[in-house]
C-alpha positions in Angstrom: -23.9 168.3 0.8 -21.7 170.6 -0.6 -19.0 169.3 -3.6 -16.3 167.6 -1.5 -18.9 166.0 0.5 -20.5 164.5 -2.6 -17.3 163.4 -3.9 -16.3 161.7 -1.0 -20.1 160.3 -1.0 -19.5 159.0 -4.6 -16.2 157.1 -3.8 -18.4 155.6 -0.7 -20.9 154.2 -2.9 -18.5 152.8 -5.4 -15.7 151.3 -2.8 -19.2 149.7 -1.5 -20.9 149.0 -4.5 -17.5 146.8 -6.6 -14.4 145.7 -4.7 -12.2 146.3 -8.0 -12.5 150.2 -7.2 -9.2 151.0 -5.2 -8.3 154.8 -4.5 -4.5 156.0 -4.7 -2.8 159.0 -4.1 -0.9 161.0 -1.9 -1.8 161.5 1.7 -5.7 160.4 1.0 -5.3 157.7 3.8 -4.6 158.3 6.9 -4.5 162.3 6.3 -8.0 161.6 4.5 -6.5 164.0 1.5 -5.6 167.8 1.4 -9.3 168.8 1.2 -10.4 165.9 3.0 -12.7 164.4 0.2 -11.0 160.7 1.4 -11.5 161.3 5.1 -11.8 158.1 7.0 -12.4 155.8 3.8 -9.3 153.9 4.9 -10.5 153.5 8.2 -13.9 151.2 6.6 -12.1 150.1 3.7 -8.8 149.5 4.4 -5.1 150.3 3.9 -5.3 147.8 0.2 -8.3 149.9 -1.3 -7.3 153.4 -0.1 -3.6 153.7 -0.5 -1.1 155.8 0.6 1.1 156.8 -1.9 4.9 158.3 -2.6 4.8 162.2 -3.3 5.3 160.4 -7.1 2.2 161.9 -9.8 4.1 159.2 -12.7 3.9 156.5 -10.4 0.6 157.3 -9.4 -1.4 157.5 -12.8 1.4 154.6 -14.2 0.5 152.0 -11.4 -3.3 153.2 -11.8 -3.1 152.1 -15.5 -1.3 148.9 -15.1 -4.3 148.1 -12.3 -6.5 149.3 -14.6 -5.7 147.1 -17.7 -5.7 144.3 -15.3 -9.5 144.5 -14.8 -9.2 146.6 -11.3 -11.0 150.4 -11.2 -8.7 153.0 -10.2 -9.5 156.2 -8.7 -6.4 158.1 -8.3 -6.2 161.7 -6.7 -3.4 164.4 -7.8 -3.2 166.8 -4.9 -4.0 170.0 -7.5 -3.8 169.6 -11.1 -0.7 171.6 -11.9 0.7 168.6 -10.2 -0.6 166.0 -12.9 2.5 167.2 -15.6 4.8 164.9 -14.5 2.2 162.1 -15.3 1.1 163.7 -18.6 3.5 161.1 -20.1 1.4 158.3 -19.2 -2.0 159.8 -19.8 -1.0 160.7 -23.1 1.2 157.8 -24.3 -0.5 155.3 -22.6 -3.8 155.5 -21.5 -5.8 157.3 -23.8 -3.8 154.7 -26.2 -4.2 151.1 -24.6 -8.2 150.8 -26.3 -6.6 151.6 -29.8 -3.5 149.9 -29.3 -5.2 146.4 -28.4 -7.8 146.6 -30.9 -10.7 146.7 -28.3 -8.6 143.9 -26.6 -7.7 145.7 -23.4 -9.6 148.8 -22.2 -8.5 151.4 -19.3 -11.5 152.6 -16.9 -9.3 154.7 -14.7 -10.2 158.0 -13.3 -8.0 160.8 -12.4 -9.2 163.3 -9.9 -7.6 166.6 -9.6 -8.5 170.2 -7.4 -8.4 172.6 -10.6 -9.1 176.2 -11.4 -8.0 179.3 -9.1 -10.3 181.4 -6.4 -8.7 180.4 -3.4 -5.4 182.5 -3.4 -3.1 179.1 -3.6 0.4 179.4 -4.7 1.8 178.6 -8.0 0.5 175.1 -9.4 -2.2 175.0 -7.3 -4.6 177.3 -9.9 -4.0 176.2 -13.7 -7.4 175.5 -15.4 -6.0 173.7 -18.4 -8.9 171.5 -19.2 -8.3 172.0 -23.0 -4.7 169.6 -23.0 -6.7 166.8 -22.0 -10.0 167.6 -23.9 -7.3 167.9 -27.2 -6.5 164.2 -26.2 -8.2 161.7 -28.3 -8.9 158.6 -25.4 -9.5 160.7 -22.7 -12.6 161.8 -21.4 -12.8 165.1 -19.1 -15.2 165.9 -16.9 -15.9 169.1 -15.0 -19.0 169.3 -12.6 -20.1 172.9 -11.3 -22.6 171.3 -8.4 -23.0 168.7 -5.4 -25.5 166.6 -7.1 -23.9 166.4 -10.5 -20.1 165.9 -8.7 -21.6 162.6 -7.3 -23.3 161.6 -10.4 -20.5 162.3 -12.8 -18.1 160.8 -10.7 -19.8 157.6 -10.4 -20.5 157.6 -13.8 -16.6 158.2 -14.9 -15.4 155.2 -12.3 -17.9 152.7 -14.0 -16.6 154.0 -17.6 -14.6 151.5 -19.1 -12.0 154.3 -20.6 -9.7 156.9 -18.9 -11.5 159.9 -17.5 -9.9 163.3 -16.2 -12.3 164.4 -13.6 -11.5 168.2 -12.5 -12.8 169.3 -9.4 -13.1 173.2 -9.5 -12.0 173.9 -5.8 -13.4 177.4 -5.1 -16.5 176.0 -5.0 -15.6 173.2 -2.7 -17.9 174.2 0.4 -19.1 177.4 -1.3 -22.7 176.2 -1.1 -24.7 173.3 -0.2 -28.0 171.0 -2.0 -29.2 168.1 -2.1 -27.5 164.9 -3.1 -29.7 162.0 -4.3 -28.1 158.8 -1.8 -26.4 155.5 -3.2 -26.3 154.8 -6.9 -27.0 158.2 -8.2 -25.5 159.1 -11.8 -25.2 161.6 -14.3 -24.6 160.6 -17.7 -21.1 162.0 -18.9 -21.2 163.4 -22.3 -24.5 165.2 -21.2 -24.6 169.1 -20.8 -27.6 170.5 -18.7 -29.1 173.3 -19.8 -29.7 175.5 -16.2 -32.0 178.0 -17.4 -33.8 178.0 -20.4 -33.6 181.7 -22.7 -34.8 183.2 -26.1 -32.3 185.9 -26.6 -28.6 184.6 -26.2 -27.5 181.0 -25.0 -24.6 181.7 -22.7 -22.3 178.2 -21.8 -20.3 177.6 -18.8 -19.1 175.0 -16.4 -16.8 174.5 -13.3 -16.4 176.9 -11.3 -17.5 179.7 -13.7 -21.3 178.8 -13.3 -21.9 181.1 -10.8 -20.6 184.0 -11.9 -23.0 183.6 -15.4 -26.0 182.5 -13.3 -25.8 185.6 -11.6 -24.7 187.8 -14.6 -28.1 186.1 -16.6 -30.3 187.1 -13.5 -28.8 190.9 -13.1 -28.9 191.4 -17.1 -31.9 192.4 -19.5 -32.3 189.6 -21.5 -33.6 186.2 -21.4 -30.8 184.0 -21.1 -30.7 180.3 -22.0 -27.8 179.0 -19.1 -25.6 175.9 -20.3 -23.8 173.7 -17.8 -21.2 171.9 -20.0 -20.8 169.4 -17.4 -18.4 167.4 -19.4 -15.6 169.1 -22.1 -14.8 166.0 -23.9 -17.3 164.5 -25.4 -19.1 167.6 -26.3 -22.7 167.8 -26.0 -23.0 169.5 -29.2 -26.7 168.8 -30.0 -27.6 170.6 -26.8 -25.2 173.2 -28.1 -27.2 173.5 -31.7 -30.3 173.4 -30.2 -30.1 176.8 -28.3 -28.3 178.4 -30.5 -30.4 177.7 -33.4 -33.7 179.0 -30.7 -31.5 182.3 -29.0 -29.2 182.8 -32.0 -26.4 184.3 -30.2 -23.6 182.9 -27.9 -21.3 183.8 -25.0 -18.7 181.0 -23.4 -17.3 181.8 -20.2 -14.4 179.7 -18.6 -11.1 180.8 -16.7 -8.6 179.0 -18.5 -6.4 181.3 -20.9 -8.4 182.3 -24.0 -5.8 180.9 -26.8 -6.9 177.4 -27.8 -9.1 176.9 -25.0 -12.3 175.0 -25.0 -14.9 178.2 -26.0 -12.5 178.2 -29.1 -13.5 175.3 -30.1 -16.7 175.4 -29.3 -16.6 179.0 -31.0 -15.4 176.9 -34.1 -17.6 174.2 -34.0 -20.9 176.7 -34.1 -19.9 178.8 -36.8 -18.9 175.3 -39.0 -22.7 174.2 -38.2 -24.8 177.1 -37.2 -23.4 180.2 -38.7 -26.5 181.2 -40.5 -28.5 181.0 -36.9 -26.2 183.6 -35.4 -27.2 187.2 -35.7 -24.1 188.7 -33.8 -20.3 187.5 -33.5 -19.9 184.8 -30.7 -18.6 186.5 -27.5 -15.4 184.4 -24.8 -14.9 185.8 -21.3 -11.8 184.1 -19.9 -8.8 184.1 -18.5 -6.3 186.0 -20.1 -3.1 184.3 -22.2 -0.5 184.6 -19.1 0.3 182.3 -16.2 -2.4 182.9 -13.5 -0.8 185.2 -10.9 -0.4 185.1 -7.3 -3.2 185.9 -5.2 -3.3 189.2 -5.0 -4.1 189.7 -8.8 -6.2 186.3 -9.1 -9.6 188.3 -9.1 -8.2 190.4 -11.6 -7.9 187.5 -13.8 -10.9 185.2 -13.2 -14.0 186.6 -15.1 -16.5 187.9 -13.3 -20.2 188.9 -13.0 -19.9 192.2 -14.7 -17.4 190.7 -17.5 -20.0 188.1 -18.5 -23.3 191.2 -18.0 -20.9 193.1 -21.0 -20.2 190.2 -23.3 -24.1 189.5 -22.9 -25.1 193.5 -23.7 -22.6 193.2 -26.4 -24.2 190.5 -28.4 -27.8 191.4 -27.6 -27.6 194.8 -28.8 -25.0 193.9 -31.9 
């Protein structure tokens, strides 16, 4: 399968697996979604479990809560997720909240799905990679998988969660490749990174869509370089984060979003607050730079590449 396959695989097993899970959104029906990850769900599970929705992203996620509280599970789709703003409202205020605001009396397992990140020359909107507003949102938990098998797994896993989830699908690598995806009830623990390649000289961490790009810089660079998958940005794996860096004692993040309070920043942060006495060289981010990402004709100029993430590697190595 490649990603959309196994995400629409992963809402096939759970529609199948628990009649509380409903999807919701615009066009997933009948249209089977803009990137057809819903296509013909509502033709085996009907018009009340896959539901067409108004062009309305507040309505959306604020109906998805209210089913949510109410013991149902949610799954609703924002066409790209520079369309989720207008329901940042009710992420924010109200379900990231309910758990705390109950006292443990009411919880919220709904999942938001969302196209992010740019590479495939859409127009403005369509592109934003702005993981870090969510992962700065105590409540919510945002996950990010770079692969088919782990897409399936971690989406699974986030509709059986009892609490809100952001789950980011990083579009340019929709159909970029293909693997093999465990069938039925395969899961991925969220809150689990995966460490892709094991290294000695400099732990490099990435997820999404930027995976590629690093797995090909560590294999075209000389060093031996430990490969990360964050997998999910909030919780943070950070004992899989200590681990390597206290073996390679140097680190390089890579993600597209804009480099000003973006998640290597934090995770930037966090290392040098526990580990600063492992590192032997400054910690190296390739990203995005601090601008809106720009139409399609300068979007490779702005995503960071294979040869950005072979310099920030050199750099750190040979500090």
């Amino acid at each position: 399968m490649n990603v959309v396959e196994a995400v629409r695989d992963a809402l096939d097993t759970e529609l199948a697996n628990d009649d509380d899970v409903v999807l919701m959104g615009e066009d997933i029906g009948v249209d089977g979604g803009v990137f057809r990850a819903t296509d013909g769900l509502i033709d085996e599970y009907g018009e009340d479990r896959v539901i067409d929705t108004p062009l309305a992203e507040s309505g959306i996620v604020g109906t998805a809560i209210g089913l949510a509280v109410r013991g149902f599970r949610p799954v609703a789709e924002i066409q790209f997720s520079g369309f989720i703003y207008p329901a940042f409202d009710q992420l924010i205020s109200h379900a990231s909240r309910i758990r705390n605001r109950s006292r443990g009396a009411y919880t919220c397992p709904l999942v938001v799905r969302a196209p992010y990140g740019g590479g495939i020359q859409a127009p403005e909107h369509h592109s934003e990679s702005m993981e870090a507003l969510y992962a700065h949102t105590p409540g919510l938990k945002v996950v990010i998988p770079s692969t088919p098998a782990d897409a399936k797994g971690l989406l699974i896993s986030a509709i059986r969660d009892p609490d809100p989830v952001v789950f980011l699908e990083p579009k340019k690598v929709y159909r970029a490749f293909k693997e093999e995806v465990p069938d039925g009830e395969h899961t991925v623990p969220i809150g689990e990174a995966n460490v892709v390649q094991e290294g000695e000289d400099v732990t490099v961490v990435s997820w999404g869509a930027m995976m590629r790009p690093t797995l090909a810089a560590a294999e075209n660079v000389d060093a031996s370089v430990e490969v990360i998958d964050l997998r999910t940005i909030s919780p943070l794996d950070l004992d899989t984060l200590y681990e390597s860096i206290e073996k390679t004692g140097r680190l390089v993040v890579v993600h597209e979003a804009p480099k000003s309070c973006g998640v290597g920043a934090e995770i930037s942060a966090t290392i040098n607050e526990h580990d600063l006495l492992y590192l032997e060289a400054p910690i190296r981010r390739v990203t995005g730079f601090d601008t809106i990402m720009p139409q399609y004709k300068l979007e490779d100029e702005y995503l960071p590449d294979e040869n950005r993430v072979i310099q920030a590697i050199q750099d750190v190595v040979n500090f």
